[in-house]
N, C-alpha and C positions, 0 to 999 in steps of 0.2 A: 539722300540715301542711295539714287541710282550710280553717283557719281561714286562711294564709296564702295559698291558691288564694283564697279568697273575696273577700280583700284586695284584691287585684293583679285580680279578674276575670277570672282562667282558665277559659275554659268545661270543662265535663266530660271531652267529647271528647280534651282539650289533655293534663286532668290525666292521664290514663289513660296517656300517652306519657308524663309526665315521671313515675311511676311505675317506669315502665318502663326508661327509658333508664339506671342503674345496670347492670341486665344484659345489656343492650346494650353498652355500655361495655366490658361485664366479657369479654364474649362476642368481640368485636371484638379485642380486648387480646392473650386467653388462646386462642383457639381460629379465629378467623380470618385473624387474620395471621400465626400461627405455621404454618396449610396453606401461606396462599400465598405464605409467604417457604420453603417446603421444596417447593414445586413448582418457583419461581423457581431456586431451592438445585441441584434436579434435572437442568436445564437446563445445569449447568456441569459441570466438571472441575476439578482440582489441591485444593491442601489448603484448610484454613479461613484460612489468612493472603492468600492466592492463587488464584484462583476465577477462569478462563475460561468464556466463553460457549461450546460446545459443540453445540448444538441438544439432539435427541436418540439421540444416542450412549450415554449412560448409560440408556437403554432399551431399545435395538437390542441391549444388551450384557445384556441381563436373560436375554433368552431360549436365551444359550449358556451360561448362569453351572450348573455341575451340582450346588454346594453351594448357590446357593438352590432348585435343585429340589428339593435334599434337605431344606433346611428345610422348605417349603412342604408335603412329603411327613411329617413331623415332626408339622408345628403340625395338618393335618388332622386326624393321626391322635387325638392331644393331643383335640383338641374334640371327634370323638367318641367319643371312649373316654370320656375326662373327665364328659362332658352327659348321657352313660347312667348310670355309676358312680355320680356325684353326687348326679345325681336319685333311683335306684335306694335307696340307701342314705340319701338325707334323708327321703323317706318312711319305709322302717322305722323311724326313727328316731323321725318324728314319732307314729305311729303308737303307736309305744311308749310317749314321752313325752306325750300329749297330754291324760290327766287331769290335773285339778287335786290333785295329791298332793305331802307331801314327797320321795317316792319320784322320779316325775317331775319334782320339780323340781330337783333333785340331780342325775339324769339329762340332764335341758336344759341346767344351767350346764357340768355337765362335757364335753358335746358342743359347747356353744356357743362355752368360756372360750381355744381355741385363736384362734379366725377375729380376736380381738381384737389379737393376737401381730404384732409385724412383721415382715417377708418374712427379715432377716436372724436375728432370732431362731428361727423356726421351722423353716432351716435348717441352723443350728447342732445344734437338738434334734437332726436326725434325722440327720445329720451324725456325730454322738454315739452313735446307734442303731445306723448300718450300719455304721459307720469298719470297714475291713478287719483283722481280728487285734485291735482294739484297740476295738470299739465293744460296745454292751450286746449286739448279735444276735451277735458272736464267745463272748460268755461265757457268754450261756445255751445255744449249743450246741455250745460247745468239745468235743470227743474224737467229733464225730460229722461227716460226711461236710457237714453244712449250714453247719458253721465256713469253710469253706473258699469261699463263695459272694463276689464282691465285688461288690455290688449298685451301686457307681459305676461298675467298668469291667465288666462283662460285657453283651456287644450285648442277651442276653436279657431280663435281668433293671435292666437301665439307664431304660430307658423308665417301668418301672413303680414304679420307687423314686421317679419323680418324680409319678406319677400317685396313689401312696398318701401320700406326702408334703402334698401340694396337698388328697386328700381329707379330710386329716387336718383340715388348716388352714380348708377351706370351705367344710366339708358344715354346719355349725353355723346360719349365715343360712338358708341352704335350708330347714331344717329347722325353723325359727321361723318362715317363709314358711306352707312347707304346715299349720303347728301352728293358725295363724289363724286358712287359709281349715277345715281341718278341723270347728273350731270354729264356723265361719257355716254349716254343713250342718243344715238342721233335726232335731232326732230324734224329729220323727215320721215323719219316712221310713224309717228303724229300728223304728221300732216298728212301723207297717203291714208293713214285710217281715217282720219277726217273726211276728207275727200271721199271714201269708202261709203260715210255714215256712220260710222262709228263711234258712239259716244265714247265720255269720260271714265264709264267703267269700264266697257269693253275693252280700252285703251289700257287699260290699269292691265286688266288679266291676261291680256294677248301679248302685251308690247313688255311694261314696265315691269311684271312679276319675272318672265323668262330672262331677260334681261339681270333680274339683281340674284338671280343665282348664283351664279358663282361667287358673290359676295356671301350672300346668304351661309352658304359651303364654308366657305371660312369662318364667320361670325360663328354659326353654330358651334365648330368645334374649338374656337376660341372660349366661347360664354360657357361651353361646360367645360373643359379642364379648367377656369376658374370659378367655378359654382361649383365644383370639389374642392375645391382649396376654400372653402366656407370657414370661417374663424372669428373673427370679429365681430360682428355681427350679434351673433348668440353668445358670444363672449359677456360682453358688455350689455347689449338691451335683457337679455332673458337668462344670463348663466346656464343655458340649457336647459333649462324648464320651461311648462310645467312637466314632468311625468319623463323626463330625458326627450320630449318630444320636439325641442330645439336643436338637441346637441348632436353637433354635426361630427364625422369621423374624425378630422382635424382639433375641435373641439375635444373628442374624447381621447386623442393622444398624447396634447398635451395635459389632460386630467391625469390621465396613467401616470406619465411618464415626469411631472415634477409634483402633483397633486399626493399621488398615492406612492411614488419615487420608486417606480419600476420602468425605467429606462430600455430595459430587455424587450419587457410585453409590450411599450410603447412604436419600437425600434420594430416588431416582429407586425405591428399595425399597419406603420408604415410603406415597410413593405407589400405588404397587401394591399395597401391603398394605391402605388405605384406600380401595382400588376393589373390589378382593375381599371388604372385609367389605361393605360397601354393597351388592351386587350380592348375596351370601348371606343378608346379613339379610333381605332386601326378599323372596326366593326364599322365606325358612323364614316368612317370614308371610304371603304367597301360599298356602302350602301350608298352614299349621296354620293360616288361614282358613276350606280347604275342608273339612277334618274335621274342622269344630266341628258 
């Protein structure tokens, strides 16, 4: 390729763009004109065959809508339950697994070998787990009072079948994340606390936790813009019940937008949903800026 710049007398400058412009391309393609033909989208009314201009009506219509409140009240929840849990739990994890051993390594694949899993198979699994009367959690506690739980439709317990579901599926990357940075931690900072007197906790909270911030920092706003992109999930295990207390905003755009075939109000969601995370995200790195 250099040889062929040199040919034609491309200065540097020039190459540097035609480099580039593949992802440009790609970018333009896949992610720029798919906003602005769904902001365009927004703007109208009637189905996908039939599409009037409108202005914005299909926005003015957001803020009486009480099932997307209820989503939006959903998917909050969703991201932080989710971003504690996940994080919470892929540290132990690594924690655990993070010597070089058979033991740990045996440990890592089996915590890893789900996140690899596609969305419709790993709901299937658990699907198989909870099924009411008929799944594996009915027979290991059949003749007792916990048989009787049905963790798709009861308000209580609905939310969280989808939250240990999910952890199931994608505490495993997390967990390879912090195994890493764990790993780039000198030890001789362990050793001088030792030396010190320092036990194993002390060690943890002084040395180890300061240390996986900046990991941390990222994970976080990684595990929520995808803990808004929630779909599957509530898809497939719960349809979004009981009560819409599943159904996540992504859930409910695509209900609007092929279920009830308003493409408009669907398109008018999304955007909204792509203003909120923008405005969150920029917030949570404002913020986990100042407490570094």
């Amino acid at each position: 390729m250099l040889l062929l710049f040199k040919k034609f007398n491309i200065k540097e400058e020039h190459q540097a763009w035609l480099f580039l412009l593949p992802f440009f391309v790609l970018y333009l393609t896949f992610t720029l004109y798919p906003i602005i033909g769904a902001f365009l989208m927004s703007l109208q009314t009637g189905t996908f065959t039939r599409l009037e201009f409108t202005g914005i009506s299909n926005y003015i219509r957001l803020f009486s809508d009480k099932i997307l409140l209820q989503t939006l009240i959903n998917t909050f929840l969703f991201v932080i339950v989710s971003t504690i849990v996940y994080l919470f739990f892929a540290t132990i994890f690594a924690l655990w697994a993070q010597n070089p051993s058979r033991r740990s390594t045996i440990v890592r694949i089996c915590i890893y070998i789900p996140s690899i899993l596609v969305i419709s198979v790993m709901t299937n699994i658990w699907g198989l787990i909870f099924r009411p009367h008929l799944g594996v959690w009915s027979y290991i506690t059949q003749g007792t009072f916990l048989a009787d739980f049905n963790w798709f439709r009861d308000p209580a317990l609905a939310r969280w079948t989808i939250v240990l579901s999910t952890l199931w599926w994608s505490v495993g990357v997390n967990m390879l994340i912090i195994i890493a940075s764990l790993r780039s931690i000198p030890n001789e900072l362990y050793e001088a606390a030792s030396l010190d007197g320092a036990n194993e906790f002390k060690q943890f909270f002084s040395i180890t936790l300061p240390n996986l911030y900046p990991t941390y920092r990222t994970l976080i706003i990684l595990q929520t813009l995808a803990s808004f992109k929630l779909f599957g999930q509530p898809f497939l295990l719960t349809g979004g019940g009981p009560d819409n207390l599943t159904r996540s905003v992504v859930l409910y755009v695509y209900d609007v937008g092929f279920g009830a075939r308003n493409p408009g109000y669907a398109a008018a969601i999304s955007v909204m949903l792509m203003a909120i995370l923008i405005i969150f995200t920029t917030i949570q790195i404002k913020l986990l800026k100042k407490t570094n």
